[in-house]
N, C-alpha and C positions, 0 to 999 in steps of 0.2 A: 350552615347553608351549603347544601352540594349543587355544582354545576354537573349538565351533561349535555355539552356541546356535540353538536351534529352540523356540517353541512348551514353553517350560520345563522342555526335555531337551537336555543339553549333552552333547559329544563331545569326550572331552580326548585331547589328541595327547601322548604319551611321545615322547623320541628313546630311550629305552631298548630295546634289542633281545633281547623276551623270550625266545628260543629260546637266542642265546647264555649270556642270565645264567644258565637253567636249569641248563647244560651245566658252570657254571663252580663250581657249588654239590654238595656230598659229604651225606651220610646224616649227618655229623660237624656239620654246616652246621644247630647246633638253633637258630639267633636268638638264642639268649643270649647271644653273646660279641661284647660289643657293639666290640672292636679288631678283628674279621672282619670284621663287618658295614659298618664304616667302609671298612674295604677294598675289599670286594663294591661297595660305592656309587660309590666312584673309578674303580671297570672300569665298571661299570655307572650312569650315571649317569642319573635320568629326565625330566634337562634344565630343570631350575627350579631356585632356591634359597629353601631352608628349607620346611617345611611345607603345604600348598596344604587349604582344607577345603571339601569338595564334600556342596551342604546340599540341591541338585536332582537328580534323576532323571538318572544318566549314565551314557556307556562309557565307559570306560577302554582306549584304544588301544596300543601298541606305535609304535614306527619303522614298522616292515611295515604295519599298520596291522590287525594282528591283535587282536582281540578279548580283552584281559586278564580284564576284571572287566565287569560291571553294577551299578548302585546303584540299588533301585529304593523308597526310603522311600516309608511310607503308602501301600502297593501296592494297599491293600486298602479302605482309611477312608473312601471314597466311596461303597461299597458296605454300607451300615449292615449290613442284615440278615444278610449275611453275611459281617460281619465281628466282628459279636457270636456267630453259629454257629461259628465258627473259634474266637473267646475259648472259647466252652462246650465243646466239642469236645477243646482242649487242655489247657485245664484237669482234665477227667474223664480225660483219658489219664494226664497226669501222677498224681490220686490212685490210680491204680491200681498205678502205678510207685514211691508213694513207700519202700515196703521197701527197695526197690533204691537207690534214690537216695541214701537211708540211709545203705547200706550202700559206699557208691561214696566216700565223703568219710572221709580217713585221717589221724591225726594226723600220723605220718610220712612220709605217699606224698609222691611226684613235685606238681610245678608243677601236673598234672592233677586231681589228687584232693585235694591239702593242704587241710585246711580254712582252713586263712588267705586263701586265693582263692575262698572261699563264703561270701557275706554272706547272714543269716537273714533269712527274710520282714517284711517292713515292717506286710505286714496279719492275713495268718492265718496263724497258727502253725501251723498242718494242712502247709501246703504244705513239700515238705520239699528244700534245696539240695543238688547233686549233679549226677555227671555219671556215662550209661550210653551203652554202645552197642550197636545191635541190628542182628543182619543173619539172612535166609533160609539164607545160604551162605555160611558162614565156616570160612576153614582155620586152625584152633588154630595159635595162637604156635612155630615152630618145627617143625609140621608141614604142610608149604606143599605138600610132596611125596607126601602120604596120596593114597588114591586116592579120595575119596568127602569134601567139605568139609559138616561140621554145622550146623546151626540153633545160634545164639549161644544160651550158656545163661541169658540174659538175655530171650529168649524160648520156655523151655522149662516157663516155667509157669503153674499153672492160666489167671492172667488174660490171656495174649498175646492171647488172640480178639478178649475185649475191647479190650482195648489199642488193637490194629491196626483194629479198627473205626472206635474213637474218630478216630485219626488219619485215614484210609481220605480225607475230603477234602482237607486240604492237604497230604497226598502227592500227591496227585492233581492239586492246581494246581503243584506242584512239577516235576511231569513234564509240565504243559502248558506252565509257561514254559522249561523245557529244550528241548520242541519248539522253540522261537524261539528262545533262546540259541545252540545248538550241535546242529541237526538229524541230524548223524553220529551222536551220541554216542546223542541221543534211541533213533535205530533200534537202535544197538549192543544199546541197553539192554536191547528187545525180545528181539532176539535171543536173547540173553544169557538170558535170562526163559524162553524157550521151549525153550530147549537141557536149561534148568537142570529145569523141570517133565517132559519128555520123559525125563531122566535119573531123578530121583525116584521115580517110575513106575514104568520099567524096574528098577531097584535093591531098588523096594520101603524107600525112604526113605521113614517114614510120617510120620513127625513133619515132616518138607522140605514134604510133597504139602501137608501140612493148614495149612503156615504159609503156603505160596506163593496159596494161594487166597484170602488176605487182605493180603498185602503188595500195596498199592497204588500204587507208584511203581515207574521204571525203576531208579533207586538200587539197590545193592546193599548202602549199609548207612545207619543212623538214630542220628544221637548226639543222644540228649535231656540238654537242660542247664537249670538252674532255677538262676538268681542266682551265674552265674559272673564270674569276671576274670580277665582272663591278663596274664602278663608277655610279650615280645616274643618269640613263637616262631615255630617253620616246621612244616608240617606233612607228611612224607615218605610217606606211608602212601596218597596217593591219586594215580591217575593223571596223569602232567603235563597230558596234553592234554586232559583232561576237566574241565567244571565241577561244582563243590558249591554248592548253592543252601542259604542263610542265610537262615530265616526268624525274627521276632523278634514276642512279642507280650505283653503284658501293661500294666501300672499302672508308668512309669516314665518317669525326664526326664534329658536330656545325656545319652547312653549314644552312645559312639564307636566306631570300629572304626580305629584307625591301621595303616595300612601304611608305617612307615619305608622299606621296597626301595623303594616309589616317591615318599615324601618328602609323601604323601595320606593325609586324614583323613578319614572319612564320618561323617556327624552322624544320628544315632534319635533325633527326638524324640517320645514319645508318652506325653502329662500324661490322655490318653484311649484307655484299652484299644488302642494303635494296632499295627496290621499291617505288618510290612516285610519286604523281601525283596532279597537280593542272590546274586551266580552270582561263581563267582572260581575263575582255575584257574591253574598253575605254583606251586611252589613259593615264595611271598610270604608274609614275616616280617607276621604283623600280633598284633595286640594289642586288648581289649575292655577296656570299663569303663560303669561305669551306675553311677543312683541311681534305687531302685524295686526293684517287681517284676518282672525280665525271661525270660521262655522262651524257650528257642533249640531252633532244629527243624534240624539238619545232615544234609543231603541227602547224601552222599557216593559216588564210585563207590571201591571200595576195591583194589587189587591179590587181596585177601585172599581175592575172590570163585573167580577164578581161577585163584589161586597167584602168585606171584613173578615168576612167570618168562611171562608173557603178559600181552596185552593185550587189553585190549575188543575191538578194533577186529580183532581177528584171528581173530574167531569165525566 
């Protein structure tokens, strides 16, 4: 693994070659099973031993010298005044969402929803743990194939306006650091946005018309998370070649984000309301944990927008 330090922004070199690991990894491939995983690592190795913890501002490169990940902690925390706008901002989003959030946390569900991976608020009891997803244009589970994809019903009521207002800025920086991350995807996004309100229109989708004039990002969809943890998973649902940008903000200290596939650990510290933000795309097993209050804002491009069976980048 080579460093190439600058001006307290490093550049880490993988020899892992992340096109092929992609290629070598099945829908079966959830990061649980950690005797695959070991496997996966032996084909794919990302050239160091044992764990590496990366605490500055970096990329994360490939062999090719492709662009894996960004790390960009305290993206924000230089910027006081708005980065206490940002605090207020998500905060007031989240009370409006906490019904849902609620309701999103299950004694029996999956890894995603179990409450045993939801720690309760440290300060105010108001704020409630959970995880939701929100998109403009989503094609129900199983119906990839309908001819017309729905507003999630996760935005289908009264308060979505507000909601999306709330949010409305850091989506908005979200899709200005995708400009710079991954400028394809950026324009796909566009695209994709204008295909989608053109359709709406024409269809006479009313409820699509009235969400899309406040959906603020290129994103096609929004996972809000409030005091989660995960065990080591993968996430299949989003396009390979596309980044999801990880924004993180609240009252919280040690909160990590490991990536076993590449054998890298990324360090959140923020003991002051702090702001962070990272971009990651391919299929890479990672894992979260904290102490505190933490909010997660997941930027995501989803398949779901389009259906199964296309890509962004084909519009």
């Amino acid at each position: 693994m080579l460093f190439d330090q600058s001006n307290c922004f490093i550049t880490v070199q993988m020899q892992i070659d992340i096109a092929r690991y992609s290629k070598l990894i099945s829908p079966k491939d959830t990061g649980h099973n950690e005797e695959r995983e070991e496997k996966l690592l032996e084909r794919c190795p990302p050239g160091h031993e044992g764990t590496k913890l990366v605490e500055i501002p970096a990329t994360i490169l490939d062999a090719s010298g492709a662009i894996i990940a960004w790390y960009l902690p305290d993206a924000l925390t230089d910027a006081t005044q708005i980065k206490w706008c940002l605090q207020k901002e998500i905060w007031a989003a989240l009370d409006l969402l906490a019904p849902m959030l609620k309701k999103s946390v299950k004694v029996d569900g999956n890894w995603r929803t179990n409450q045993g991976w939801f720690n309760p608020s440290s300060e105010n009891d108001a704020l409630t743990p959970g995880c939701i997803n929100l998109s403009p244009a989503w094609f129900q589970q199983g119906h990839e194939n309908q001819s017309d994809p729905e507003v999630s019903a996760s935005l289908k009521g009264a308060s979505s306006e507000k909601f999306l207002k709330a949010i409305a800025r850091p989506a908005a920086i979200a899709t200005a650091a995708l400009r710079v991350m991954h400028p394809e995807q950026y324009w796909a996004g566009l695209r994709a946005f204008t295909s989608l309100r053109e359709k709406a229109e024409s269809k006479e989708l009313l409820k699509m018309s009235e969400t899309l004039q406040y959906w603020a990002s290129v994103f096609n969809s929004l996972s809000v998370i409030f005091n989660w943890q995960t065990p080591n998973h993968r996430d299949h649902l989003s396009i390979p070649e596309c980044f999801n940008i990880l924004t993180t903000v609240g009252n919280y200290s040690n909160a990590r984000m490991s990536m076993p596939s590449l054998q890298l650990e990324f360090r959140y510290q923020a003991l002051d309301t702090g702001n962070s933000m990272s971009g990651s795309r391919y299929p890479i097993v990672d894992i979260w944990d904290s102490i505190g209050d933490i909010q997660y804002l997941g930027f995501n491009t989803r398949y779901s927008m389009l259906g199964t069976r296309y890509s962004i980048f084909n519009i």
